[in-house]
mmJSON file of the N, C-alpha and C atoms, coordinates in Angstrom:
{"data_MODEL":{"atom_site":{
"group_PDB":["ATOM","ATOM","ATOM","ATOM","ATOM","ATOM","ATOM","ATOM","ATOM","ATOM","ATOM","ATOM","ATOM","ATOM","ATOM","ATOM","ATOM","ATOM","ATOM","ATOM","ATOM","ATOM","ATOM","ATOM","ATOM","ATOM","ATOM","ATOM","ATOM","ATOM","ATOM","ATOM","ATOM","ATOM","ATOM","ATOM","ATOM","ATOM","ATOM","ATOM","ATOM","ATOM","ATOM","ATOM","ATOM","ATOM","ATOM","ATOM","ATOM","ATOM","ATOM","ATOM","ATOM","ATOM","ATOM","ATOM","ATOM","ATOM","ATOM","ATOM","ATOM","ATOM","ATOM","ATOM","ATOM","ATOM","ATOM","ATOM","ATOM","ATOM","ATOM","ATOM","ATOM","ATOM","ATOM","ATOM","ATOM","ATOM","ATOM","ATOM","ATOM","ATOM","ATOM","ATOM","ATOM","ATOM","ATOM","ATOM","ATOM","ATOM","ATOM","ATOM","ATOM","ATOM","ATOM","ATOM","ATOM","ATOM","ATOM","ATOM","ATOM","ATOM","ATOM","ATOM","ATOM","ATOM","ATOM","ATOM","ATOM","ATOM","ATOM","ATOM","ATOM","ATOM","ATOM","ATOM","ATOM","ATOM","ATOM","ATOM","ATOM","ATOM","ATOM","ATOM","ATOM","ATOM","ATOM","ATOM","ATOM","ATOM","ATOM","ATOM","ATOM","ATOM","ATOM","ATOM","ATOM","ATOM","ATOM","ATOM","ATOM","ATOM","ATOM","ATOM","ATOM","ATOM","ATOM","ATOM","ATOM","ATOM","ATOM","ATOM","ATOM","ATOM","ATOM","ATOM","ATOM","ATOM","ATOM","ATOM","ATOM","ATOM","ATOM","ATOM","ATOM","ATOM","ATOM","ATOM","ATOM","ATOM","ATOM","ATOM","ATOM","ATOM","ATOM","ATOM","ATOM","ATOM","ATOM","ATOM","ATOM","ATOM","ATOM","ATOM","ATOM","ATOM","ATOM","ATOM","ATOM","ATOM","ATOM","ATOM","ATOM","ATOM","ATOM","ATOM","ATOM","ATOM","ATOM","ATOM","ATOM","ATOM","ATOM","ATOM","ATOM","ATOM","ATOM","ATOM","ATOM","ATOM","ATOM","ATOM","ATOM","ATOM","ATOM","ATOM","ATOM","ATOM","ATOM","ATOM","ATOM","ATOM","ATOM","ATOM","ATOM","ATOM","ATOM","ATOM","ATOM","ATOM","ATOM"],
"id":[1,2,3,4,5,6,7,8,9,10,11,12,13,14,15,16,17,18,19,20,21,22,23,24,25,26,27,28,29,30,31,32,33,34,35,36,37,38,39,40,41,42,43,44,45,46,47,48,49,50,51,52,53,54,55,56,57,58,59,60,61,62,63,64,65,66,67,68,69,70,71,72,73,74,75,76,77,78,79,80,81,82,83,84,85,86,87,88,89,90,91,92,93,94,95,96,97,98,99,100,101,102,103,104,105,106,107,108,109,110,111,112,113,114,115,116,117,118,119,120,121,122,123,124,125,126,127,128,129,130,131,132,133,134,135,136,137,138,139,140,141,142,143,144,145,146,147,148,149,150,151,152,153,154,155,156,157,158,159,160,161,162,163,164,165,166,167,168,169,170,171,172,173,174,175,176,177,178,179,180,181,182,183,184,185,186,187,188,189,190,191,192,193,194,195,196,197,198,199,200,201,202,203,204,205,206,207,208,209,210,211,212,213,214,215,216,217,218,219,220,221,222,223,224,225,226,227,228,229,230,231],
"type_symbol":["N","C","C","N","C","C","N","C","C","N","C","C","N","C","C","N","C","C","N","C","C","N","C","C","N","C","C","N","C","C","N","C","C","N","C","C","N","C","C","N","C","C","N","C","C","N","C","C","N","C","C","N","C","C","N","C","C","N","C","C","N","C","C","N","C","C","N","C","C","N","C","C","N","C","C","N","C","C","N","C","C","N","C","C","N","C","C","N","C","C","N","C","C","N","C","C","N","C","C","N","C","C","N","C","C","N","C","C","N","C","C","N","C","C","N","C","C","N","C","C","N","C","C","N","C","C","N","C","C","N","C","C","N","C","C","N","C","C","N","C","C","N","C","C","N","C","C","N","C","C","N","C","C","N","C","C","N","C","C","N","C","C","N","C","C","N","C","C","N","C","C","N","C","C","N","C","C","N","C","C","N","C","C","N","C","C","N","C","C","N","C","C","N","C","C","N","C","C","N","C","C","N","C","C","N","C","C","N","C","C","N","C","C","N","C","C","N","C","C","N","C","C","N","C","C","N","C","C","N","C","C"],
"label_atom_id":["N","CA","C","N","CA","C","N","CA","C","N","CA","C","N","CA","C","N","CA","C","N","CA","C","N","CA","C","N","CA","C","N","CA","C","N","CA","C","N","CA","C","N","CA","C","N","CA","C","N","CA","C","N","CA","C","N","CA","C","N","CA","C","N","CA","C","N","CA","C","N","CA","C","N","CA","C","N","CA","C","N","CA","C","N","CA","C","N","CA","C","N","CA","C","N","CA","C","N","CA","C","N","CA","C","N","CA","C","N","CA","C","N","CA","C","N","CA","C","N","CA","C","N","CA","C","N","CA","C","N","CA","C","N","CA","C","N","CA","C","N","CA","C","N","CA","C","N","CA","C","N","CA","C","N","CA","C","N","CA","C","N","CA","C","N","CA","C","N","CA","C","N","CA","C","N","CA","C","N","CA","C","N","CA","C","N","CA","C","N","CA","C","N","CA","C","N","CA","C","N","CA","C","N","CA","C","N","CA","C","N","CA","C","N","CA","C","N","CA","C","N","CA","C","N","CA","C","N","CA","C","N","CA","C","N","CA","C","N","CA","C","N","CA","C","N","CA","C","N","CA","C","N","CA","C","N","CA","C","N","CA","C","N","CA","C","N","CA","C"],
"label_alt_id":[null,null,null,null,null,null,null,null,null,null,null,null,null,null,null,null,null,null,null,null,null,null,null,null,null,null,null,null,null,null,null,null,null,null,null,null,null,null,null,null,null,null,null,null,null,null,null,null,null,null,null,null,null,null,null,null,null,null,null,null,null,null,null,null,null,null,null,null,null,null,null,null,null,null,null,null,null,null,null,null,null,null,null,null,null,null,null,null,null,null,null,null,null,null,null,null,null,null,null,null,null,null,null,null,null,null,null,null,null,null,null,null,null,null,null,null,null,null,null,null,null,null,null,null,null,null,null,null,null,null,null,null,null,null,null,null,null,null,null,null,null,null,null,null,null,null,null,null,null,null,null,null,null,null,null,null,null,null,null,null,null,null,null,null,null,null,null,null,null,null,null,null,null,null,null,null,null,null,null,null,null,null,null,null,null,null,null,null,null,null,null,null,null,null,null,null,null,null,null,null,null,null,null,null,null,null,null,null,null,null,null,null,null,null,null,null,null,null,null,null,null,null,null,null,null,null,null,null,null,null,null],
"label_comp_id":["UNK","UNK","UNK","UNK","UNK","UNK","UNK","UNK","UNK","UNK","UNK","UNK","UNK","UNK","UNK","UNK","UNK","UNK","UNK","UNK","UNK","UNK","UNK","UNK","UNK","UNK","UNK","UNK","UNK","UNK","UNK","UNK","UNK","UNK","UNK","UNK","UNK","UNK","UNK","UNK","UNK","UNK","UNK","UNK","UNK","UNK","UNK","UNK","UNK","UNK","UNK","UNK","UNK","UNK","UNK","UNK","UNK","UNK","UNK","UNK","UNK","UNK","UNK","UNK","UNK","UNK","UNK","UNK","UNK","UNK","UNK","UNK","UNK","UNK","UNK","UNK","UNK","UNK","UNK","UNK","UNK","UNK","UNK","UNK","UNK","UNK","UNK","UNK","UNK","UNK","UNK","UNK","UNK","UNK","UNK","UNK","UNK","UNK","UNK","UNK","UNK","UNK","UNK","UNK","UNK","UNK","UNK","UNK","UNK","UNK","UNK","UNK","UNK","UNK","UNK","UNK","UNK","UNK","UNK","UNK","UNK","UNK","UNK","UNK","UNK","UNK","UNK","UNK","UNK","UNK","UNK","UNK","UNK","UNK","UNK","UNK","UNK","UNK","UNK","UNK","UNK","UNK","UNK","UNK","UNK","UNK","UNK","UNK","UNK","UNK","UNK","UNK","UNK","UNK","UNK","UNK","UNK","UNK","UNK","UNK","UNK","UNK","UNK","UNK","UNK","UNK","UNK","UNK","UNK","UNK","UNK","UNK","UNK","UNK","UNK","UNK","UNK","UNK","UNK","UNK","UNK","UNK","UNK","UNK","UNK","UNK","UNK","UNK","UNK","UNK","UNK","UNK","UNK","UNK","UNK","UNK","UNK","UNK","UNK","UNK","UNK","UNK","UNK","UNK","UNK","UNK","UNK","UNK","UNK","UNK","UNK","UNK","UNK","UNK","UNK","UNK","UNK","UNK","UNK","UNK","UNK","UNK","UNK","UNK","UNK","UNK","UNK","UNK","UNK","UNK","UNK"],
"label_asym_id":["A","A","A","A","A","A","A","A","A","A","A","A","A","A","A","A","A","A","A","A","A","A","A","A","A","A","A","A","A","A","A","A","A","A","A","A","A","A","A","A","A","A","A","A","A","A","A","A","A","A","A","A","A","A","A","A","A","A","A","A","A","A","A","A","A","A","A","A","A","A","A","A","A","A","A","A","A","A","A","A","A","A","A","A","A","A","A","A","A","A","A","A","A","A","A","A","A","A","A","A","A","A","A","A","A","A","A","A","A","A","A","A","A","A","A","A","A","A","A","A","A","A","A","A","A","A","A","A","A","A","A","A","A","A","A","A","A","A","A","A","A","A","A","A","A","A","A","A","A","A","A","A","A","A","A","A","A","A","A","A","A","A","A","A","A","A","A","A","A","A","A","A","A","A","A","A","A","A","A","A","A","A","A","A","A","A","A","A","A","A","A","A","A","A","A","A","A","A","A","A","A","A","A","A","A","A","A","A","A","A","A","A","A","A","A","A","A","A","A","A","A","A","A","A","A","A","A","A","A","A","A"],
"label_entity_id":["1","1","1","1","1","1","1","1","1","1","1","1","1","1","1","1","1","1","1","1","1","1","1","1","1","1","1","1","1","1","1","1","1","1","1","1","1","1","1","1","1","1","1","1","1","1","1","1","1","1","1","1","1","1","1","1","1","1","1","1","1","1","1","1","1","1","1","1","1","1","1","1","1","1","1","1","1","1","1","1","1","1","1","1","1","1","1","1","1","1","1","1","1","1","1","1","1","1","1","1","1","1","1","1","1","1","1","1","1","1","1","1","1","1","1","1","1","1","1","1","1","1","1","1","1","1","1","1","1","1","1","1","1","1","1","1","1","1","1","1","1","1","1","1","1","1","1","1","1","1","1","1","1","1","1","1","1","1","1","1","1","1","1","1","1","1","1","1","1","1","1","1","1","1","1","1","1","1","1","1","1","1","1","1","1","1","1","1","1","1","1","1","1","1","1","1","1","1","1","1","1","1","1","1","1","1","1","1","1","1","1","1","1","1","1","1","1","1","1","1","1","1","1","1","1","1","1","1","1","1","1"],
"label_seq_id":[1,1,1,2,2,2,3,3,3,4,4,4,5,5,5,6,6,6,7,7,7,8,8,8,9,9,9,10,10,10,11,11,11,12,12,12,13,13,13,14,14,14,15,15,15,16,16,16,17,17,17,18,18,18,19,19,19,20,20,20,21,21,21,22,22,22,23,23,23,24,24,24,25,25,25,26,26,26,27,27,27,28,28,28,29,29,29,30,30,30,31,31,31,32,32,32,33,33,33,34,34,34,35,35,35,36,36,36,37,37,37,38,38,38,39,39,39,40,40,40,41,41,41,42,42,42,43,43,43,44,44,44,45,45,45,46,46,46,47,47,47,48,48,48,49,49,49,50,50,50,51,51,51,52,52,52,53,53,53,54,54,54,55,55,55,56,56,56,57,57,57,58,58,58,59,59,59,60,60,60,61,61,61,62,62,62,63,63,63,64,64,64,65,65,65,66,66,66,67,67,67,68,68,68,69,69,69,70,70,70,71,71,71,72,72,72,73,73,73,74,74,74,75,75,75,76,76,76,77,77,77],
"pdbx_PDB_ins_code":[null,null,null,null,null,null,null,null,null,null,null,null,null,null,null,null,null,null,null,null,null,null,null,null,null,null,null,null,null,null,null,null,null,null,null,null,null,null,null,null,null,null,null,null,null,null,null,null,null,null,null,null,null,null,null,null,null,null,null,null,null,null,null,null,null,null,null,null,null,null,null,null,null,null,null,null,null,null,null,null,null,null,null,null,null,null,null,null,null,null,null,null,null,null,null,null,null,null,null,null,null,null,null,null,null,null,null,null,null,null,null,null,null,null,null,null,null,null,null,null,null,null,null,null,null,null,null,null,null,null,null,null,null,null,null,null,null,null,null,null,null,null,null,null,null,null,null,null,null,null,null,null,null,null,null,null,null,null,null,null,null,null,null,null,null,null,null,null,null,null,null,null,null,null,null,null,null,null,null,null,null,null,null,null,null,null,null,null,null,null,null,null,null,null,null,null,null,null,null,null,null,null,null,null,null,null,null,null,null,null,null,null,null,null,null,null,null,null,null,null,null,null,null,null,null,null,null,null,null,null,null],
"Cartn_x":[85.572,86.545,86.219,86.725,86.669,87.46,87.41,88.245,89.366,90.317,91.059,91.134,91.145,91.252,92.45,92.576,93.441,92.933,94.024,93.566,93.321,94.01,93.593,92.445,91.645,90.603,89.752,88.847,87.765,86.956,86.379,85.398,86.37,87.43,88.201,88.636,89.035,89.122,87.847,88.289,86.907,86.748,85.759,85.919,85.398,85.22,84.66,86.286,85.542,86.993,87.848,88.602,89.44,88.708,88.743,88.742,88.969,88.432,89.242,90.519,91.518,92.927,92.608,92.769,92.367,93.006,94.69,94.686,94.855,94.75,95.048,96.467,96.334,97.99,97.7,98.901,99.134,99.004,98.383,98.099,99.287,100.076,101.278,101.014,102.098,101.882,102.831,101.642,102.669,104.327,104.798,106.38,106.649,107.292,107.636,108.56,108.462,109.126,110.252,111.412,111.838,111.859,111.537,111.773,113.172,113.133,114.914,115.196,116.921,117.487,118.208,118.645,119.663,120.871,121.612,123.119,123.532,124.674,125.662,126.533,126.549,127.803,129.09,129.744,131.009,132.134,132.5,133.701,134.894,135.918,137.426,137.816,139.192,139.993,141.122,141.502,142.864,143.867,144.985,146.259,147.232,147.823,148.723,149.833,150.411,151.277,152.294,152.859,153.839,154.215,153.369,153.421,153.538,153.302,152.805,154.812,155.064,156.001,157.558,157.586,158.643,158.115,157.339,157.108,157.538,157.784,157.8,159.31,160.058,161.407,162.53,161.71,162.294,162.532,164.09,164.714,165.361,164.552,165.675,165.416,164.105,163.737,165.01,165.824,166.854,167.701,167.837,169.476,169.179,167.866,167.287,167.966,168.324,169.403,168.316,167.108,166.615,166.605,165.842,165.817,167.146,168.148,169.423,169.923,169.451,169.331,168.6,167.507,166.436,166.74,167.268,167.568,169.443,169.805,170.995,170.398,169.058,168.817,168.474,167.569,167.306,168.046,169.469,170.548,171.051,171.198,172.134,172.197,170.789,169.844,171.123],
"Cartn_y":[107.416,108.252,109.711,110.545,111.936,112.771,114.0,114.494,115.336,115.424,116.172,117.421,118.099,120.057,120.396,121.499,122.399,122.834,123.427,124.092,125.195,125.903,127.38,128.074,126.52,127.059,127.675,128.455,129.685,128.667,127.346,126.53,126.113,126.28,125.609,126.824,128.064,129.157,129.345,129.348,129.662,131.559,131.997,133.68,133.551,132.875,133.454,133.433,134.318,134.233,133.18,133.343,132.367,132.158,130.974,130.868,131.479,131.811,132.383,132.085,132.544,131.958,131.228,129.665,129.391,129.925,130.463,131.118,132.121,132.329,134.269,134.357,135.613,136.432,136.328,136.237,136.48,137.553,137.987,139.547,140.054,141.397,141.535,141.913,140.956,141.547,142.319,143.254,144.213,143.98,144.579,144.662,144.271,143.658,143.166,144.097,145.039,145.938,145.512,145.506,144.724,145.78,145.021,146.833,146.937,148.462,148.938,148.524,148.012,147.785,148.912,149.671,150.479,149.895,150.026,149.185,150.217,149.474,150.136,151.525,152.491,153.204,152.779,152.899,152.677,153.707,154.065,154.779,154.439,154.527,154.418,155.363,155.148,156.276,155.829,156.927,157.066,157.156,155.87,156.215,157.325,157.236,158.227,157.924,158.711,158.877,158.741,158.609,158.425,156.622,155.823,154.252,154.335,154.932,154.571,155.568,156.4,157.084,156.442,155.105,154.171,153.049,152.766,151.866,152.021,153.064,153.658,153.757,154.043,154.41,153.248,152.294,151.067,150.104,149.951,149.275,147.989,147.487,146.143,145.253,145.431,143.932,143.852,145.185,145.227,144.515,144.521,143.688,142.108,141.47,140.182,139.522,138.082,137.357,137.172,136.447,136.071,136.695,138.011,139.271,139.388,139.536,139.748,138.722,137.577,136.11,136.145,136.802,136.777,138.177,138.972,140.1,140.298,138.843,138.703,137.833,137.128,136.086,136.903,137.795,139.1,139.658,139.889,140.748,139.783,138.478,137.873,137.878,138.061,138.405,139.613],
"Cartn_z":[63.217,63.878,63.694,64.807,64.421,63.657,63.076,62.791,63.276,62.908,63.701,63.149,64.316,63.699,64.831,64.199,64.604,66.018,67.055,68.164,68.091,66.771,67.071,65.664,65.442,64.443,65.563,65.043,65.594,66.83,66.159,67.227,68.298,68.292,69.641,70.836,70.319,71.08,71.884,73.175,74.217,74.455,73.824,74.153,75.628,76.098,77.644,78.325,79.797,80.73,81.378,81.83,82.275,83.707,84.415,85.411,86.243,87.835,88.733,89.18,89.539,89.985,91.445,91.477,92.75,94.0,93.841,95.34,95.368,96.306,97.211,97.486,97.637,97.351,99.311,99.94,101.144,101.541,102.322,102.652,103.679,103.498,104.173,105.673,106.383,107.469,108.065,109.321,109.509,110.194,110.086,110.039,111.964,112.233,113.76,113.936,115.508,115.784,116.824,117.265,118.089,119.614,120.449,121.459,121.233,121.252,121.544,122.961,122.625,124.264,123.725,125.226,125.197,125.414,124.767,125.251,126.512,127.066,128.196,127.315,128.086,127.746,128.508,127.86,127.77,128.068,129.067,129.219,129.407,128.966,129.311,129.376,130.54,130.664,129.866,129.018,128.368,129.538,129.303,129.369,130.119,130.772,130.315,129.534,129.319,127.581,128.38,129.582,129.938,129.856,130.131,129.202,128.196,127.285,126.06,125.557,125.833,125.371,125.893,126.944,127.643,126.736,126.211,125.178,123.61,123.057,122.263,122.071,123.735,123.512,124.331,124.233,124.552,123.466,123.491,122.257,122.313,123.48,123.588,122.82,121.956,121.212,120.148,120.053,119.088,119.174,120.475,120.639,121.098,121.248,121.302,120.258,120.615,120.074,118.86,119.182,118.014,117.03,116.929,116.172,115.291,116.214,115.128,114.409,114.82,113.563,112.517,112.773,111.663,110.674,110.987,110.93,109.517,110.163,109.521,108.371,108.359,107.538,106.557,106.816,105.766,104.743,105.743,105.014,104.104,104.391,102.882,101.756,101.413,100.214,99.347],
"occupancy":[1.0,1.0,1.0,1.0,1.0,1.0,1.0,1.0,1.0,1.0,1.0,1.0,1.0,1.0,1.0,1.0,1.0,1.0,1.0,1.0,1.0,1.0,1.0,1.0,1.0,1.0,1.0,1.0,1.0,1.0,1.0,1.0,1.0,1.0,1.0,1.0,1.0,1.0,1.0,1.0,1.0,1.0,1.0,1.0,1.0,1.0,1.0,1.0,1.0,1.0,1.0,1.0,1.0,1.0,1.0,1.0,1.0,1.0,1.0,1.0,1.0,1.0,1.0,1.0,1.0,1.0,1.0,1.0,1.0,1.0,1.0,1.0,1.0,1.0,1.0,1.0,1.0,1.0,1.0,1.0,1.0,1.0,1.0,1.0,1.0,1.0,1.0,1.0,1.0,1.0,1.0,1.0,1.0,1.0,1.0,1.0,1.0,1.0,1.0,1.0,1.0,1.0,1.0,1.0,1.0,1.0,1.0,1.0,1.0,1.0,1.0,1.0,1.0,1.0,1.0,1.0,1.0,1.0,1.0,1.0,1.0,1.0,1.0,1.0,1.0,1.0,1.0,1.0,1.0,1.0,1.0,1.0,1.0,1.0,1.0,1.0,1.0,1.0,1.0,1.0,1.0,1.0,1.0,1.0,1.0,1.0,1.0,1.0,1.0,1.0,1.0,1.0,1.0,1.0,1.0,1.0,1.0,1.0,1.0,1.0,1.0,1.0,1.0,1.0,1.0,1.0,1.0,1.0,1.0,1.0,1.0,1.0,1.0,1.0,1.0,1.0,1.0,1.0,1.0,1.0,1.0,1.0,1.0,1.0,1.0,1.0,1.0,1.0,1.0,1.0,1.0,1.0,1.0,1.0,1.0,1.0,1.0,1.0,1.0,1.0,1.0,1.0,1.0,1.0,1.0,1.0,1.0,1.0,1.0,1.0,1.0,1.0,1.0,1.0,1.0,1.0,1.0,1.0,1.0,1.0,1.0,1.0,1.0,1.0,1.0,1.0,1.0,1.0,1.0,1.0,1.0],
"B_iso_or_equiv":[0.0,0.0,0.0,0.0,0.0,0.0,0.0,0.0,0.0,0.0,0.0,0.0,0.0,0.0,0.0,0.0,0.0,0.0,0.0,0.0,0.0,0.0,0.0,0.0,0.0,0.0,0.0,0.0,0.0,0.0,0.0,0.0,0.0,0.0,0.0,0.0,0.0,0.0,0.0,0.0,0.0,0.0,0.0,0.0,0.0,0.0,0.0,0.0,0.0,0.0,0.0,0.0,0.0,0.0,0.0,0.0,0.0,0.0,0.0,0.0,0.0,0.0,0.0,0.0,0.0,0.0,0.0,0.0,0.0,0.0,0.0,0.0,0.0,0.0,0.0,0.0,0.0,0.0,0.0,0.0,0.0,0.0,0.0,0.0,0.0,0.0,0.0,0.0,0.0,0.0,0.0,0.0,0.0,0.0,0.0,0.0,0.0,0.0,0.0,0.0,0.0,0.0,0.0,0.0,0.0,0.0,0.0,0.0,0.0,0.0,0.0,0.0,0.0,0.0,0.0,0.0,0.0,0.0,0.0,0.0,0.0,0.0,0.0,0.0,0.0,0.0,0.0,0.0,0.0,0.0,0.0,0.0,0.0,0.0,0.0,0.0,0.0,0.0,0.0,0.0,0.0,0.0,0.0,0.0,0.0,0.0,0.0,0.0,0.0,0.0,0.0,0.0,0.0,0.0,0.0,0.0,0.0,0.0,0.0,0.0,0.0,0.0,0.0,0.0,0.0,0.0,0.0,0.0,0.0,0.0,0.0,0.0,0.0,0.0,0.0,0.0,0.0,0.0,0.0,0.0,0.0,0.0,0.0,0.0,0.0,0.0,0.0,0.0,0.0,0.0,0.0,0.0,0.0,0.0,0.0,0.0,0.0,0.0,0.0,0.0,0.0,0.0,0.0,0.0,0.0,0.0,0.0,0.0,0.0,0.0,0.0,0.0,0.0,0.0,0.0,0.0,0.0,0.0,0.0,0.0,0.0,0.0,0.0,0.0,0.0,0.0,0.0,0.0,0.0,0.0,0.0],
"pdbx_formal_charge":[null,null,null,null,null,null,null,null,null,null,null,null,null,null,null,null,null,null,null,null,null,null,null,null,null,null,null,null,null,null,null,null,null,null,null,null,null,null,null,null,null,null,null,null,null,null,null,null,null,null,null,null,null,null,null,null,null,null,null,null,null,null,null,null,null,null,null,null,null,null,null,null,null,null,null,null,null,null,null,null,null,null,null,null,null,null,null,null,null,null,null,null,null,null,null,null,null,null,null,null,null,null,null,null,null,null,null,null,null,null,null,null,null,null,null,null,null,null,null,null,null,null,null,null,null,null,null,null,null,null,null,null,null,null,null,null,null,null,null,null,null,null,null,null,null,null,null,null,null,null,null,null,null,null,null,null,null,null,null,null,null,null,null,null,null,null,null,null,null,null,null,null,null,null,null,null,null,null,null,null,null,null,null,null,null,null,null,null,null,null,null,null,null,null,null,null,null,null,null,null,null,null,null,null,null,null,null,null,null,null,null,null,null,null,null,null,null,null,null,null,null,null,null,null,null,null,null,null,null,null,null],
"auth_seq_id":[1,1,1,2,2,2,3,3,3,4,4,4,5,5,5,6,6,6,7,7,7,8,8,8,9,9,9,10,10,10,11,11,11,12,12,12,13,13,13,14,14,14,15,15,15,16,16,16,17,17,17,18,18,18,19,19,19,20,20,20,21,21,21,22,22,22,23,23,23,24,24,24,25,25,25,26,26,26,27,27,27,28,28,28,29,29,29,30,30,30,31,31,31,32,32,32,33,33,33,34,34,34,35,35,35,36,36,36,37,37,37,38,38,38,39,39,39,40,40,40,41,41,41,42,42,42,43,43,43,44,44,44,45,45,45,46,46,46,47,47,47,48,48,48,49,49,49,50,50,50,51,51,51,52,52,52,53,53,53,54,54,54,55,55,55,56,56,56,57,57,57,58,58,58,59,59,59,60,60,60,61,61,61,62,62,62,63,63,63,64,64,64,65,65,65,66,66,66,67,67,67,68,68,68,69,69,69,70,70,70,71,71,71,72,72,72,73,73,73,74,74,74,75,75,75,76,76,76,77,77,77],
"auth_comp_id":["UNK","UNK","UNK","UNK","UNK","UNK","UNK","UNK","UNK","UNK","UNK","UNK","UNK","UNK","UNK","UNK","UNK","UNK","UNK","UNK","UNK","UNK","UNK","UNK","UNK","UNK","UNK","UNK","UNK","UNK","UNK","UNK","UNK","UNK","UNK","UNK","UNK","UNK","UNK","UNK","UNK","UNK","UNK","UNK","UNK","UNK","UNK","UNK","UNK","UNK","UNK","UNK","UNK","UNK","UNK","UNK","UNK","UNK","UNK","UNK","UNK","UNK","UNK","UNK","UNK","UNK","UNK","UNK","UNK","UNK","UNK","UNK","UNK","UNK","UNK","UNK","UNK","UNK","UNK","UNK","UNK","UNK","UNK","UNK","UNK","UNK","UNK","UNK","UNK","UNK","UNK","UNK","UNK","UNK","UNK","UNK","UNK","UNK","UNK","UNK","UNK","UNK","UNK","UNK","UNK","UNK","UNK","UNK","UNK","UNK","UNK","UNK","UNK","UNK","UNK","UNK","UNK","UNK","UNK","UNK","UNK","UNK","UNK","UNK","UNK","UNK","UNK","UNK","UNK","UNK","UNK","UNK","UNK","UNK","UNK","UNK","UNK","UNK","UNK","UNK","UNK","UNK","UNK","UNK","UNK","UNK","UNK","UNK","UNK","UNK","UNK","UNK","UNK","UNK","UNK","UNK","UNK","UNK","UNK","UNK","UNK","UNK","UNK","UNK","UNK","UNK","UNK","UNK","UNK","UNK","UNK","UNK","UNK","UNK","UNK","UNK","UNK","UNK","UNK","UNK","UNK","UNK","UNK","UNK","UNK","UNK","UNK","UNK","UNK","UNK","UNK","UNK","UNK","UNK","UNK","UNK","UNK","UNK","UNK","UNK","UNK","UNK","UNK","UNK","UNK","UNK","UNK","UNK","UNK","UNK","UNK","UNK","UNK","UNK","UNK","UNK","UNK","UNK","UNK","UNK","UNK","UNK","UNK","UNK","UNK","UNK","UNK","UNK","UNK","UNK","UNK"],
"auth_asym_id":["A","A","A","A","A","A","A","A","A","A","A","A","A","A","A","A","A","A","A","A","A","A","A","A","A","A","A","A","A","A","A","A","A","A","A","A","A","A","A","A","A","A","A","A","A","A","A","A","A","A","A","A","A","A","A","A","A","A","A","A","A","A","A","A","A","A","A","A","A","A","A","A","A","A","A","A","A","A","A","A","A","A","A","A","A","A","A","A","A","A","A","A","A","A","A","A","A","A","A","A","A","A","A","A","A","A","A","A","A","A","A","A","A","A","A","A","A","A","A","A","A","A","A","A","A","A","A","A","A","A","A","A","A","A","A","A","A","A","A","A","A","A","A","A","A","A","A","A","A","A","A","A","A","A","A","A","A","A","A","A","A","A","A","A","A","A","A","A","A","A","A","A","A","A","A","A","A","A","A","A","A","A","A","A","A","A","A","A","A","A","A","A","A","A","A","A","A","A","A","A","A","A","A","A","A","A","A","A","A","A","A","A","A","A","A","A","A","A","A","A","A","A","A","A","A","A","A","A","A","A","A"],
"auth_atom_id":["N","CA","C","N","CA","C","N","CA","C","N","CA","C","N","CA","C","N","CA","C","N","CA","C","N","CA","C","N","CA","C","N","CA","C","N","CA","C","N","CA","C","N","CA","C","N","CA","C","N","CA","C","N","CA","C","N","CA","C","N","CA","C","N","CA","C","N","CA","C","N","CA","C","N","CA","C","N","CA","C","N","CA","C","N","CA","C","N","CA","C","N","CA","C","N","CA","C","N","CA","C","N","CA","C","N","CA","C","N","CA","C","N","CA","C","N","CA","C","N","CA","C","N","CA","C","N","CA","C","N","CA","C","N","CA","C","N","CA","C","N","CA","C","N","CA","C","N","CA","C","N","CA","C","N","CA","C","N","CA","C","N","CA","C","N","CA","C","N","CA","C","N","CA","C","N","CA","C","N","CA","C","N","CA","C","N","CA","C","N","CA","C","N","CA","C","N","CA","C","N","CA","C","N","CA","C","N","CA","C","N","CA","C","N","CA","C","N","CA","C","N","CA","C","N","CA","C","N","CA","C","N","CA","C","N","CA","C","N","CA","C","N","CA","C","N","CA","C","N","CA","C","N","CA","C","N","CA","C","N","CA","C","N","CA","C","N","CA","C"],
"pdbx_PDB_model_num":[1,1,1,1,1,1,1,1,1,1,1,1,1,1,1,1,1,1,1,1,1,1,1,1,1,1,1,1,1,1,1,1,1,1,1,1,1,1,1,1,1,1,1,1,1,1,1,1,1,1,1,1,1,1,1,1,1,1,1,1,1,1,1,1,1,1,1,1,1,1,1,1,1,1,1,1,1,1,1,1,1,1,1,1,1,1,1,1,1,1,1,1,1,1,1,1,1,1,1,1,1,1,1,1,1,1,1,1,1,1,1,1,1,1,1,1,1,1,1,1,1,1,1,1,1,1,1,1,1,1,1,1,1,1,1,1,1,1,1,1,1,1,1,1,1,1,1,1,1,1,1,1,1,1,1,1,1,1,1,1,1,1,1,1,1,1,1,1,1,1,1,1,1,1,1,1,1,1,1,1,1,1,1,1,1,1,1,1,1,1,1,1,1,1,1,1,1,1,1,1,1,1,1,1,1,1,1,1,1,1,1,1,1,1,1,1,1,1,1,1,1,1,1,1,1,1,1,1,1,1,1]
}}}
């Protein structure tokens, strides 16, 4: 039989180099540009404030039956 030694006595350490690394690093590629689309512009016309100010000063959702049910359910508290 042989003897057994150690792995890290002097005759078992290999001083030469390591092997080459068998693979290659992926080489980068260049970056994909997308063409620019131009989007649509977009214009709207604002309003007039005369809707928006009969909306504002319209109060009937107040006196809506439901509303003042839910409204009373609130208050019992």
């Amino acid at each position: 039989m042989g003897v057994l030694r150690s792995i890290h006595e002097d005759r078992h350490c290999s001083r030469v180099m390591t092997p080459v690394w068998p693979f290659s690093r992926k080489k980068p590629q260049p970056p994909k540009v997308k063409p620019v689309e131009e989007k649509p512009v977009i214009n709207y016309e604002r309003q007039s404030e005369d809707g928006q100010k009969s909306k504002l000063e319209d109060r009937s959702h107040l006196e809506d039956k439901k509303f003042l049910d839910a409204m009373e359910l609130l208050d019992e508290k």
